[in-house]
C-alpha positions as CSV (number, residue, x, y, z in Angstrom):
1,X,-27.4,-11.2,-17.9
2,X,-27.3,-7.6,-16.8
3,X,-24.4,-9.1,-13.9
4,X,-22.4,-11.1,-16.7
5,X,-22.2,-7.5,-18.7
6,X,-21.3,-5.7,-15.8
7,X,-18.7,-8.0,-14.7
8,X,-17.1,-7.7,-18.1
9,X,-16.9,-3.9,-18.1
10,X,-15.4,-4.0,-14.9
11,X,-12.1,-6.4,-16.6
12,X,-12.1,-4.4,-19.4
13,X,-12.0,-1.2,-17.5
14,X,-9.0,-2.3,-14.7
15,X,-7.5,-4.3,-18.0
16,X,-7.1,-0.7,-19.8
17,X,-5.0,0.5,-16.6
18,X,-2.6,-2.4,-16.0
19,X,0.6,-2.3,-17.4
20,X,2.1,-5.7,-16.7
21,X,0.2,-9.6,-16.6
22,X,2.5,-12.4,-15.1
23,X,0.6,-15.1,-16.4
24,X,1.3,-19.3,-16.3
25,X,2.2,-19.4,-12.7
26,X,1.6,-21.9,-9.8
27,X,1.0,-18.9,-7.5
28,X,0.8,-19.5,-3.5
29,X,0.4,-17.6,-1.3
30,X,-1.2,-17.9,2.8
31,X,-4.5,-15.5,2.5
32,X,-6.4,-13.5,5.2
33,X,-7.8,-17.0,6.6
34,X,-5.1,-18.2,7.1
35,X,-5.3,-20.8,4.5
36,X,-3.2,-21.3,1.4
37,X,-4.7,-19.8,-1.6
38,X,-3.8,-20.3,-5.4
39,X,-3.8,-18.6,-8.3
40,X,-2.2,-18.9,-11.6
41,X,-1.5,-15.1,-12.9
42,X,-1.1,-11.5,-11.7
43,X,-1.9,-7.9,-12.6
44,X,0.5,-5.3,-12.0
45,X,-0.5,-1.5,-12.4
46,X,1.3,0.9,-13.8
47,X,2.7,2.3,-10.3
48,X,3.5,-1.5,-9.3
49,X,1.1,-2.5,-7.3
50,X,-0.9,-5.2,-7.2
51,X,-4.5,-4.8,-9.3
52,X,-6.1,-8.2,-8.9
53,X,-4.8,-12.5,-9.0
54,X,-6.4,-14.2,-11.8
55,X,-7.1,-18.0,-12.2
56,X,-6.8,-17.8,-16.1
57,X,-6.2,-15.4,-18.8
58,X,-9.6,-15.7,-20.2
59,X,-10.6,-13.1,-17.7
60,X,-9.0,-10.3,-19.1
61,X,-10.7,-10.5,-22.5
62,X,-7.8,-8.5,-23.9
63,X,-4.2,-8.8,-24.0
64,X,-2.0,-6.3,-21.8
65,X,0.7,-4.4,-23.2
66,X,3.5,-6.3,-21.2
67,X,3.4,-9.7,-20.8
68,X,5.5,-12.2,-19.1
69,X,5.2,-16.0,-19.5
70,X,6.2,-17.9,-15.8
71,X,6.8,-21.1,-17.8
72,X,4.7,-22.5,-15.0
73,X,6.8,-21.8,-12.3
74,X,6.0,-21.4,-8.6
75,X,5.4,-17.6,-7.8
76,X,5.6,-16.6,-3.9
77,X,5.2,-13.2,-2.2
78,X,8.1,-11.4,-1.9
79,X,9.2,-12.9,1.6
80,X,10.2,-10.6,4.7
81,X,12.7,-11.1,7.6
82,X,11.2,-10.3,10.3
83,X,14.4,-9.7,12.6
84,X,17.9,-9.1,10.8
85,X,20.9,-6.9,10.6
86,X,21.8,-5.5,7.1
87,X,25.1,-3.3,7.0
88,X,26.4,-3.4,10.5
89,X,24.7,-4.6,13.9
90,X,23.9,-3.1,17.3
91,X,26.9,-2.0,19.4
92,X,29.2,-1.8,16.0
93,X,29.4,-5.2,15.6
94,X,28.8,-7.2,12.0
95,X,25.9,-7.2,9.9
96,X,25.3,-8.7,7.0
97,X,27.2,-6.1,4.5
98,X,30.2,-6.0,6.7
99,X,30.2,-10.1,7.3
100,X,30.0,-10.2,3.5
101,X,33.6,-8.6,3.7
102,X,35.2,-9.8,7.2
103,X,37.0,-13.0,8.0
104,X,34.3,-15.5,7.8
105,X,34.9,-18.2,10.7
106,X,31.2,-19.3,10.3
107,X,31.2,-23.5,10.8
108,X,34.9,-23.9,11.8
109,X,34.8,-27.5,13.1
110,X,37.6,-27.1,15.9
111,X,39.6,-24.1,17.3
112,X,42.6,-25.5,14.5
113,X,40.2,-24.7,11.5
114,X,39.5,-21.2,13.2
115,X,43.4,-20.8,13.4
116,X,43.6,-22.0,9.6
117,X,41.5,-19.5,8.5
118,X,42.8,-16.6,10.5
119,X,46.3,-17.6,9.0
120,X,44.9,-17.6,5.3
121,X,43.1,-14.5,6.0
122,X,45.9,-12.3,7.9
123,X,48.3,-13.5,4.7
124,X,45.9,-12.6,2.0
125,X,45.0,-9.0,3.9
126,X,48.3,-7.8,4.9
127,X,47.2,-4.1,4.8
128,X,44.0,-4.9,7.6
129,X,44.9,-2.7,10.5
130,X,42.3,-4.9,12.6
131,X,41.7,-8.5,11.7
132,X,37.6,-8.7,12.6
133,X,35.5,-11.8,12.0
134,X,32.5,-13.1,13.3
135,X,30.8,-16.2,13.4
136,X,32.9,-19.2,15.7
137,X,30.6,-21.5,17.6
138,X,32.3,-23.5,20.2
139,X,29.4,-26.4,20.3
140,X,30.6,-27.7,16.7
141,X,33.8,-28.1,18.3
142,X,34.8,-31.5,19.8
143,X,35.7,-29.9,23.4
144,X,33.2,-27.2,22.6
145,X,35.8,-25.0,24.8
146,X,36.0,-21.1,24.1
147,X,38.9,-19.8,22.0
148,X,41.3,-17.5,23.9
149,X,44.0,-14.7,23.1
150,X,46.5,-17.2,23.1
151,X,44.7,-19.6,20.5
152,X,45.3,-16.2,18.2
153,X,48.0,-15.6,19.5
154,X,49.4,-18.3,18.3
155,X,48.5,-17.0,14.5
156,X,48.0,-13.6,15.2
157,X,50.7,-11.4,17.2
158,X,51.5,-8.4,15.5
159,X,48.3,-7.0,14.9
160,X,45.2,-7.0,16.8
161,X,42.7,-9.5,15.8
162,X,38.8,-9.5,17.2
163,X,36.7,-12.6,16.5
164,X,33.0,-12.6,17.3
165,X,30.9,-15.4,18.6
166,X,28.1,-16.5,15.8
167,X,25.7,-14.8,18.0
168,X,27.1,-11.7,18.2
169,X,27.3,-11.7,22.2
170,X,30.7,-12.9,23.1
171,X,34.1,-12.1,21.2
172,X,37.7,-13.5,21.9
173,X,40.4,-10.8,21.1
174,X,43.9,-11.3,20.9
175,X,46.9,-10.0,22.9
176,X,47.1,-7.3,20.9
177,X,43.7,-6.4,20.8
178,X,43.5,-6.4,24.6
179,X,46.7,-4.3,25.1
180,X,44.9,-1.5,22.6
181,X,42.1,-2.1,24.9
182,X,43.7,-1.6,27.8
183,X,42.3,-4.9,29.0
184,X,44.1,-6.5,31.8
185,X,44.2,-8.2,35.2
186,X,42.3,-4.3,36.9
187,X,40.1,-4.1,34.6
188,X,36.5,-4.6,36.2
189,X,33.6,-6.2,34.8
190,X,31.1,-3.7,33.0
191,X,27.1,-4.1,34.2
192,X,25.6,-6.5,32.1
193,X,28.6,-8.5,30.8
194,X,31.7,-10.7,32.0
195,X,35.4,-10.6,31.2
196,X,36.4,-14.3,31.3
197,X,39.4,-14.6,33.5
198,X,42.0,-17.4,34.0
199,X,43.1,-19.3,37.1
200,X,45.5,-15.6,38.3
201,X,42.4,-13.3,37.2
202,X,43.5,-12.2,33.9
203,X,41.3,-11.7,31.1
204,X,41.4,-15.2,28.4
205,X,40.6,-12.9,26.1
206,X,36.8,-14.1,26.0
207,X,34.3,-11.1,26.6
208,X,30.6,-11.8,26.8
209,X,28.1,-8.8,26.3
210,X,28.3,-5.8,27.6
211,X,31.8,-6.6,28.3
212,X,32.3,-6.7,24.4
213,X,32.6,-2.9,24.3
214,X,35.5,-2.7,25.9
215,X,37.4,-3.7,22.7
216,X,34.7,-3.6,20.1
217,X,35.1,0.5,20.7
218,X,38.7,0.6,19.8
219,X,38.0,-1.1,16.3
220,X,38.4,1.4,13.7
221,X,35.1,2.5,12.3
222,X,34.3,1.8,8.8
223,X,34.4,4.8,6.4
224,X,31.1,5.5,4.2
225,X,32.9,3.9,1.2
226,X,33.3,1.0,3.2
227,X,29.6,0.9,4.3
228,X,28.1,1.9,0.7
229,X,29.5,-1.3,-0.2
230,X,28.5,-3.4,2.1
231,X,24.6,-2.3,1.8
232,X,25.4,-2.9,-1.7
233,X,26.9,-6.5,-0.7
234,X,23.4,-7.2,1.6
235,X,21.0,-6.1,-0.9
236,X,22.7,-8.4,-3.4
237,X,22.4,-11.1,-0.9
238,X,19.0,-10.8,0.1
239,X,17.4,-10.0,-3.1
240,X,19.1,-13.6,-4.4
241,X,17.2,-15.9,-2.2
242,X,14.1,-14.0,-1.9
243,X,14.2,-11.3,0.7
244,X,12.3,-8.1,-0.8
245,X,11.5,-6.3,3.0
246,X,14.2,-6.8,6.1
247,X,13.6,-5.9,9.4
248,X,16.8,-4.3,10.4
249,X,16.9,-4.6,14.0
250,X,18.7,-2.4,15.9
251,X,20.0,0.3,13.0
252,X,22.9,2.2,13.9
253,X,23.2,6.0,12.6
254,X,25.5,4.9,10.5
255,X,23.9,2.5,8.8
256,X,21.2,4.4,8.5
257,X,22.9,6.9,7.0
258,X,24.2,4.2,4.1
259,X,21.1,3.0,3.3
260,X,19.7,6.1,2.6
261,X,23.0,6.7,0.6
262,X,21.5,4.1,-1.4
263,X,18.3,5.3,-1.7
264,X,19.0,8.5,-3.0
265,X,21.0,7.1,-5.3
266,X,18.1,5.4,-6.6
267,X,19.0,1.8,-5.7
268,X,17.7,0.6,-2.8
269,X,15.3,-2.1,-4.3
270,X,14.8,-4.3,-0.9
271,X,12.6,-2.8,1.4
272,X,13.7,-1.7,4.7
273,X,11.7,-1.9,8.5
274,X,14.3,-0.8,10.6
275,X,14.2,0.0,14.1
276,X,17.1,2.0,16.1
277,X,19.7,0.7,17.8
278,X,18.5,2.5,21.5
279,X,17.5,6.3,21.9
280,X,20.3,7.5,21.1
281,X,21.3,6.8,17.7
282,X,17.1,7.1,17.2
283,X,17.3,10.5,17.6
284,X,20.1,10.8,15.5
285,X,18.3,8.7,13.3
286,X,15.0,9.6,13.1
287,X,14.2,12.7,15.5
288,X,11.5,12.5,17.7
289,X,9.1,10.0,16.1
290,X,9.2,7.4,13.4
291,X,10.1,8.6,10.2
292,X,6.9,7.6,7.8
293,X,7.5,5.2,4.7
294,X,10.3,7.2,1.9
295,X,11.6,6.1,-0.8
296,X,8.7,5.0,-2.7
297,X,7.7,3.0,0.5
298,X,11.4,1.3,0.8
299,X,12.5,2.6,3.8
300,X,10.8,3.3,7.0
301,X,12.1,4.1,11.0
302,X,9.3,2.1,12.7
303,X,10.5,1.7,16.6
304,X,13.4,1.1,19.0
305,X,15.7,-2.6,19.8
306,X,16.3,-2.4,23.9
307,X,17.8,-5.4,25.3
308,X,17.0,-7.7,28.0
309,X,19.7,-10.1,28.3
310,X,23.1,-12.1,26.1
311,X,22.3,-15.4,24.6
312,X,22.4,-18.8,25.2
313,X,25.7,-20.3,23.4
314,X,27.8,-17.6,25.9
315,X,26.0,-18.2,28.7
316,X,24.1,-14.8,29.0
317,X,20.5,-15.7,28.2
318,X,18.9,-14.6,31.8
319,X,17.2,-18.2,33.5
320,X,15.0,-18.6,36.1
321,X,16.7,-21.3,37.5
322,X,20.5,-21.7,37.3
323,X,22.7,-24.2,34.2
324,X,22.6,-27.2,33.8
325,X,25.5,-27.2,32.6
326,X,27.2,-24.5,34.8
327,X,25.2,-23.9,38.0
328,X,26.6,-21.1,39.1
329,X,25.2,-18.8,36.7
330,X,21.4,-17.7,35.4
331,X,23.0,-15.2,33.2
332,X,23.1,-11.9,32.4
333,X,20.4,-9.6,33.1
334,X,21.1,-6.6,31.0
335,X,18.7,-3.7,32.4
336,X,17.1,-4.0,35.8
337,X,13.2,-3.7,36.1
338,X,13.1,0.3,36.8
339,X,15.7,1.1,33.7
340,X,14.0,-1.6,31.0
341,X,10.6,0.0,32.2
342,X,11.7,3.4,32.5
343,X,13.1,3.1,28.7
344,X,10.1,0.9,26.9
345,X,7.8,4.1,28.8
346,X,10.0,7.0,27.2
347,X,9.2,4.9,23.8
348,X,5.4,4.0,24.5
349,X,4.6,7.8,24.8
350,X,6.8,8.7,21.5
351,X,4.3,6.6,19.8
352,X,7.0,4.3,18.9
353,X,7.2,0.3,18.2
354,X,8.8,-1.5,20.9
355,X,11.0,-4.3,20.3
356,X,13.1,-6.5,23.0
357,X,16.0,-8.6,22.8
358,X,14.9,-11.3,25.6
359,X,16.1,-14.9,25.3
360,X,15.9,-16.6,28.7
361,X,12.7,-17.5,31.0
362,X,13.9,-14.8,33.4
363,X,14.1,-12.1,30.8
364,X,11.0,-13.0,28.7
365,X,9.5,-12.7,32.1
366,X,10.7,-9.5,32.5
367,X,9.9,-8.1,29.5
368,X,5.9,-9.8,29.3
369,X,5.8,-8.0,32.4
370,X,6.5,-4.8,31.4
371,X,4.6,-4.9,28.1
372,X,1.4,-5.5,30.3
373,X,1.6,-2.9,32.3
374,X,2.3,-0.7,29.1
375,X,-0.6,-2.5,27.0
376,X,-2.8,-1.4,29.9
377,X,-1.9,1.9,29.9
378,X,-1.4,2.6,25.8
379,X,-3.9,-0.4,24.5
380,X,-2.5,-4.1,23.0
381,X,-2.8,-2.4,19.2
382,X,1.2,-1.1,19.9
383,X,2.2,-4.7,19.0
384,X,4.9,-5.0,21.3
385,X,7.4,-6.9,20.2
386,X,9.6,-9.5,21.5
387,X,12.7,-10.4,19.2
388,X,13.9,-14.1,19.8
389,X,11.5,-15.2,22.6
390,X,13.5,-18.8,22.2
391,X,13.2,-20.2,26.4
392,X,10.0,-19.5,27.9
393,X,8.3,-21.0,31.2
394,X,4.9,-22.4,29.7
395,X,2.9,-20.4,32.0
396,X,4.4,-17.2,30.7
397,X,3.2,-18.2,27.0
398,X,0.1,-17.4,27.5
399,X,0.5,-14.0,28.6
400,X,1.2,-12.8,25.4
401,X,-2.0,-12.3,23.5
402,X,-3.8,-11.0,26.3
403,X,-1.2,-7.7,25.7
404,X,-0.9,-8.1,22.3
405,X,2.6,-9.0,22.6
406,X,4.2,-10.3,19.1
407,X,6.9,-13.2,19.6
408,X,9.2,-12.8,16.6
409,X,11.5,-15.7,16.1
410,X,14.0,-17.4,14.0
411,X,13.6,-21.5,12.9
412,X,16.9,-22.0,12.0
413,X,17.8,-20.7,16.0
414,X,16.0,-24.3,16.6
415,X,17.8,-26.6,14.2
416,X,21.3,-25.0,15.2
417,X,20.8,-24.6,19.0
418,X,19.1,-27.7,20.0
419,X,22.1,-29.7,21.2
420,X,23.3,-26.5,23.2
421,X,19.8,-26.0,24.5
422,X,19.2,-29.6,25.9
423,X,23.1,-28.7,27.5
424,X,22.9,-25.5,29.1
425,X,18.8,-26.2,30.3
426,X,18.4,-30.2,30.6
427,X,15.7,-32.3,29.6
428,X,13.0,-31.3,32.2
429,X,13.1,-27.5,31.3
430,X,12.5,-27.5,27.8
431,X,8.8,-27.4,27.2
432,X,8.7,-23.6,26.6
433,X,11.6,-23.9,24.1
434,X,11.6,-22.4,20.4
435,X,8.0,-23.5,21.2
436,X,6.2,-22.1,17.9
437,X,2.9,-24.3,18.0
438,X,2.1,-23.1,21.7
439,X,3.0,-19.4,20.8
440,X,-0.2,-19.7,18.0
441,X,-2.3,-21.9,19.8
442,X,-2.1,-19.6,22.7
443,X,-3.8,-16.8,20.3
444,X,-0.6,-14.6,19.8
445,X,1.1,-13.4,16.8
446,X,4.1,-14.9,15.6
447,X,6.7,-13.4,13.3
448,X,9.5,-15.2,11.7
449,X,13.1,-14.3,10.5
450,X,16.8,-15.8,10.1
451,X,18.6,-13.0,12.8
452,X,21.5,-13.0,9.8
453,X,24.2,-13.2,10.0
454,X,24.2,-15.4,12.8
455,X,21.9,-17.6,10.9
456,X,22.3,-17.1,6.9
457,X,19.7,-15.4,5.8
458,X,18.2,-17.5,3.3
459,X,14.6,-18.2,3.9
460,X,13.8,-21.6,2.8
461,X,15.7,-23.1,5.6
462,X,13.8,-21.4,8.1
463,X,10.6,-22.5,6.4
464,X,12.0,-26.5,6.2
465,X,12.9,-26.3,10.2
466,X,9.7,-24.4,10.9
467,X,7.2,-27.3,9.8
468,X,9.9,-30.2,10.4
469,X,11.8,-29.2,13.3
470,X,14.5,-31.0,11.2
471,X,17.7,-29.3,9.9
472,X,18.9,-29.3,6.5
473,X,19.8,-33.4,7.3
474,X,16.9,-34.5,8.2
475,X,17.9,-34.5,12.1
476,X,17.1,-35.3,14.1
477,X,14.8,-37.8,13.2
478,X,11.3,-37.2,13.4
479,X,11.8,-33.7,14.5
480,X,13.1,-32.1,17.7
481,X,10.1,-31.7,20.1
482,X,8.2,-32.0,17.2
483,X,4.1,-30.5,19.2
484,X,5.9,-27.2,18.1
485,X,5.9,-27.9,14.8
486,X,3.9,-25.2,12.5
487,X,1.9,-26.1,9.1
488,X,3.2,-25.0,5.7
489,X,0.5,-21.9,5.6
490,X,1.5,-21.0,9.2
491,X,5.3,-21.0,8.4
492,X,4.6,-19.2,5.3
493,X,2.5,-16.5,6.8
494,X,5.7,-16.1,9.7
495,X,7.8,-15.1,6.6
496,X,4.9,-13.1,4.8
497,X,1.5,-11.7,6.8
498,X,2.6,-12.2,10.0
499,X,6.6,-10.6,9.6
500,X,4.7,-7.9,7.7
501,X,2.5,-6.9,10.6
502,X,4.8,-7.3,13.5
503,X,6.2,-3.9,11.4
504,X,2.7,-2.4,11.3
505,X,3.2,-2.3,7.3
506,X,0.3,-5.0,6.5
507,X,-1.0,-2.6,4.1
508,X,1.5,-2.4,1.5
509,X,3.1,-5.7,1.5
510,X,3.3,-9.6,3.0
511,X,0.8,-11.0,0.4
512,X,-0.8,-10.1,-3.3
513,X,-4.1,-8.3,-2.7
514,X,-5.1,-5.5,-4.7
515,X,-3.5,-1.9,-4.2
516,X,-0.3,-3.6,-2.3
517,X,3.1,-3.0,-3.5
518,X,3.3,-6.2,-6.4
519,X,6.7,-7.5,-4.6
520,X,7.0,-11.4,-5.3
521,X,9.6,-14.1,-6.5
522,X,9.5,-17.0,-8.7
523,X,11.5,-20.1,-7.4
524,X,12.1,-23.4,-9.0
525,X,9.8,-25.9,-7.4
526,X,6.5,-26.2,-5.6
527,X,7.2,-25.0,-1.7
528,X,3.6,-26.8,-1.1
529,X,4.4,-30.3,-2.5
530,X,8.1,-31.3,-1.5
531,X,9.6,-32.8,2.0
532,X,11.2,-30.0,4.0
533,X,14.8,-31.3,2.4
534,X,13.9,-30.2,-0.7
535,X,12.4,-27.3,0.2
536,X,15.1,-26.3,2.1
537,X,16.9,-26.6,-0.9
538,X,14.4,-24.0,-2.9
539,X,16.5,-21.8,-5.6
540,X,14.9,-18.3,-5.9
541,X,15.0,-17.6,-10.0
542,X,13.7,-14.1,-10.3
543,X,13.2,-11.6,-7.8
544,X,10.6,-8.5,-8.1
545,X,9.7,-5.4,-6.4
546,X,7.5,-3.0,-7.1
547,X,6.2,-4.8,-10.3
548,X,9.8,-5.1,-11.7
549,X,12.2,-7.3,-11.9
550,X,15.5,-6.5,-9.4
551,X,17.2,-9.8,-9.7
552,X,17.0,-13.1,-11.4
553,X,19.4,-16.0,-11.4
554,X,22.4,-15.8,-14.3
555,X,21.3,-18.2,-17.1
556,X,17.8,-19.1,-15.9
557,X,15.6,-16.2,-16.5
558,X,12.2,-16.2,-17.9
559,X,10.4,-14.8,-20.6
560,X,11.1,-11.0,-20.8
561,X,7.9,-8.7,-21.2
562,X,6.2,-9.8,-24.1
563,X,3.1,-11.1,-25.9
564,X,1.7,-14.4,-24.8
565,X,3.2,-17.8,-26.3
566,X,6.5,-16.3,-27.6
């Protein structure tokens, strides 16, 4: 008796303090077990955060001044991208704000529908000084041959016209672009990238990785108006399919400097983990050290992006062991052991988060290697942090918990590369590929994003391929190397729990527990009970942060704060 009275005094008491019940919901979420948990209403205090889940409304013994009726909808944490890049990316190349505005070439089917759209784009945007673009991928192609100069030429000539691969780590530049470049026949290859040449050793206007920079830096930069609306464009974007916290991974000063443009305007609504885009523009960022959460915990400097190697379409991903498909290369390793060391060192004694670009077998290697010696030195709590970690050798796999390393990867990666993969590695080296399954079976952590733009940054994709190994099609059938398939709760934990801990910020967000930030969405079906199609498929209808609603879907909004039943 005396325990039933005490109880109710205790929901009367928090009742009294709450200032917002989101009640008639089919909430899921993946709880500190690891298993799915339900509930079917929330309590949001009055500094909107997160009081306490309730299974019915009968709890509270007292209605709460506002009220909001989910028409029994599904209600999910607000999910997290754990690896992104929001206005611009690193080395000044697109992110998602700038992609929003660019010449999108994302799913041209040959290099005539890339021409097709450069020619509707250079006639509708006569004043662009520059024609950039980004996302060409030479695998949907039927010759899956690399565009040239001359294939914009062709479109293109008066004005110079830069194009980059969907992975950001190859660009074809025209003519024009090249001669502004001063790009020719003389000019050497830069350390840690390639100048494709043709059959008399001039450049084809291809330029993988580091190589990039030799045009990318004659681009005109983009004024602050410019970038103000592009972080405007991405929070749009991100906010409508469920994003409320992005990892933006590899923050240049600039970019930096627009989202806090936004903040201080009092409209930054997603929240931002970003990390800086190498030690420079960190300490031009943040100083020193990491910044500390501002903003009302929306924005936050946690660590530094180094790079290990280029990527896999382009041929820069480091291997072990040469291509299959072009065995006279193992790619591009970007740092050398002393300079990668020397630089994750110089971070691991600013107290800062590590996180490493690192593709390949060779350079995951590399990088495990390193982050060992450092975990033995600075403890396996840093949560290193390996961003991609998509072709492993087996053996190396289970190196990373012993170190406390953190793979973070991207699902979609899978579903788009897998054709390309079984190319450029062959059918006997791909055991340690986009292998999710083994990663948490081996006792590591494992954080998932989207890496948009290259992949669009919707969610629900990522969470279909993660448990199907199946793209939005259904293909291939049965799933692609379907052991490193993950469960619905382990998939939804990558883009929750897990992407919020990989940015040492499990604290405030990644699920609904008491005294976190109440940052969640409501979406149109139930994520638990439908086939990865359909789930791919998910619409996001509201979107909330902080215990108030920041977007919902035109025409198909919910009940606004109110009493029960209206």
């Amino acid at each position: 008796m005396l325990r039933t009275i005490a109880l109710t005094l205790a929901l009367l008491s928090s009742a009294t303090s709450a200032d917002t019940l989101i009640y008639n919901v089919n909430g899921i979420q993946v709880g500190a077990d690891g298993q799915i948990q339900r509930f079917r209403g929330l309590v949001i205090d009055d500094r909107g955060k997160v009081e306490r889940l309730i299974q019915r409304t009968e709890e509270l013994n007292r209605s709460i001044e506002h009220e909001v009726d989910g028409g029994g909808r599904t209600l999910l944490p607000g999910l997290i991208d754990a690896h992104g890049h929001i206005v611009d990316s690193p080395g000044g190349g697109t992110g998602l704000g700038l992609f929003l505005m660019q010449l999108d070439v994302v799913g041209t089917t040959s290099i005539s529908d890339l021409q097709k759209r450069l020619a509707r784009y250079a006639s509708k945007h006569p004043e662009a000084e520059w024609i950039v673009g980004r996302g060409w991928n030479q695998e949907l192609w039927p010759d899956k041959r690399f565009p040239t100069a001359a294939d914009l030429d062709a479109v293109v000539k008066d004005r110079p016209v830069v194009l980059e691969r969907v992975d950001g780590h190859a660009l074809v530049a025209n003519t024009a672009a090249l001669r502004k470049a001063q790009v020719d026949g003389r000019t050497r290859d830069v350390d840690g990238g390639k100048i494709e040449r043709d059959a008399n050793g001039g450049p084809t206007g291809l330029l993988v990785d580091n190589a990039m920079t030799l045009v990318s830096v004659r681009i005109p930069a983009p004024n602050d108006a410019l970038l103000d609306r592009a972080m405007d464009a991405a929070q749009k974007a991100l906010l409508s399919i469920g994003i409320t916290t992005a990892t933006d991974m590899g923050t240049s000063p600039k970019g930096w400097a627009a989202i806090r443009r936004l903040a201080e305007r009092g409209r930054l609504n997603v929240r931002i983990m970003a990390y800086a885009d190498g030690f420079e523009p960190f300490g031009s960022v943040g100083g020193p050290t990491s910044t500390g959460w501002l903003y009302e915990d929306r924005l936050r400097l946690v660590g530094v992006k180094l790079y290990a190697d280029g990527a896999l379409g382009s041929r820069g991903a480091w291997l072990k062991q040469p291509y299959a498909d072009k065995p006279d290369t193992r790619g591009l390793a970007l740092m050398d052991d002393a300079r990668l060391r020397s630089l994750s060192e110089q971070a691991a004694k600013g107290g800062l988060q590590v996180a490493t670009h690192a593709i390949g077998d060779a350079a995951n290697a590399q990088v495990i290697s390193i982050y060992e010696d450092l975990a033995r030195k600075y403890g396996r709590d840093r949560r290193w942090r390996i961003e991609h970690f998509q072709i492993a050798d087996p053996k190396d796999i289970s190196r990373l918990a012993p170190a406390g390393i953190i793979a973070s990867m991207q699902p979609t990666h899978q579903t788009s590369d897998r054709l390309m993969a079984e190319a450029r590695l062959g059918p006997d080296r791909l055991a340690g590929a986009y292998a999710w399954q083994t990663v948490l079976r081996s006792g590591a952590r494992l954080a998932f994003g989207s890496d948009f733009p290259v992949e669009s940054p919707n969610p629900f994709p990522g969470l279909a391929a993660a448990v199907s190994r199946q793209d939005m099609n259904g293909e291939p059938p049965g799933g692609w190397l379907p052991i490193e398939r993950v469960s619905f709760a382990q998939a939804l934990s990558g883009f929750t729990r897990d992407a919020a801990y990989a940015g040492f910020s499990e604290d405030r967000i990644g699920s609904l527990e008491p005294g976190k930030w109440a940052d969640f969405i409501l979406v149109d079906r139930d994520v638990s009970a439908v086939d990865p199609q359909d789930l791919a498929r998910t619409q996001v209808l509201e979107t909330w942060v902080a215990g108030k609603k920041v977007w919902d879907r035109p025409n198909v909004g919910l009940d606004a704060p109110g009493e029960r039943g209206k």
